[in-house]
C-alpha positions as CSV (number, residue, x, y, z in Angstrom):
1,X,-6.0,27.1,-62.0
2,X,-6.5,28.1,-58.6
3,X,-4.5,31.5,-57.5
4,X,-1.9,30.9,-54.5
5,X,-2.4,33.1,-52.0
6,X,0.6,33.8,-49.0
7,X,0.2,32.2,-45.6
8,X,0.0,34.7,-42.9
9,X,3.1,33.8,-40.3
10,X,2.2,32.4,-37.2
11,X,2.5,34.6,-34.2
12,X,4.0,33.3,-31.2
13,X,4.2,36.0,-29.3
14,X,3.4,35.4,-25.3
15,X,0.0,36.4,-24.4
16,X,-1.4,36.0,-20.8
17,X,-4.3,33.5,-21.9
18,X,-1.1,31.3,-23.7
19,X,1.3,31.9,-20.7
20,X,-1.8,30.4,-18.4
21,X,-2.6,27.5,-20.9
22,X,1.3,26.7,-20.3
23,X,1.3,26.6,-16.6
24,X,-1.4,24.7,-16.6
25,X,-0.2,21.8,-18.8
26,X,3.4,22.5,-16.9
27,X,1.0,21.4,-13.7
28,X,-0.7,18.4,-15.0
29,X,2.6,17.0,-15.9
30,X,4.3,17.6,-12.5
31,X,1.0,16.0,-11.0
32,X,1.3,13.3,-13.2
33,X,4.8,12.4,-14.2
34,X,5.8,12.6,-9.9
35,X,4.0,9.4,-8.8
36,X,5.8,7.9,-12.0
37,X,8.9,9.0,-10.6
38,X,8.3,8.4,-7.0
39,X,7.4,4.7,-7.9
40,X,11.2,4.8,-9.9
41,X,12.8,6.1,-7.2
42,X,11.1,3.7,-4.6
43,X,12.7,0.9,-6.8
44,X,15.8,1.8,-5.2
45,X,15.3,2.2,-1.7
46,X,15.4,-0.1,1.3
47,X,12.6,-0.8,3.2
48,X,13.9,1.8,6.4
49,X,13.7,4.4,3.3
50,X,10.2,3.8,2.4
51,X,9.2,3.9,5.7
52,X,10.8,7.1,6.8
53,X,9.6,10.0,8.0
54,X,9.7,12.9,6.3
55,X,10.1,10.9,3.3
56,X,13.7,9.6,1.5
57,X,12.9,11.3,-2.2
58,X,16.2,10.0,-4.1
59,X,18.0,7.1,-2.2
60,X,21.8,7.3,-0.5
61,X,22.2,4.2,-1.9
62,X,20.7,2.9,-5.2
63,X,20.2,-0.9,-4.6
């Protein structure tokens, strides 16, 4: 029989290369989870909204 030998625990202590591996998934998902949610809140707006300048981001009135 084969002899069972104790996992090592996993460390999750912050180092700088994991700290930079999480800002840049944090990144990639702002970059692509905002034209998911700028295409949600367009959903809502009127047309003068869309077409404002500087842009409307979340609607006075959800339509």
């Amino acid at each position: 029989m084969a002899q069972m030998t104790a996992r090592q625990p996993v460390s999750w202590r912050f180092t700088p290369g994991r700290t930079i591996l999480y800002l840049v998934v944090l990144g990639l998902c702002v970059l692509f989870g905002f034209p998911v949610f700028w295409t949600l809140m367009s959903s809502f707006k009127t047309t003068a909204e869309m077409a404002a300048f500087p842009p409307v981001i979340i609607p006075d009135v959800f339509q």
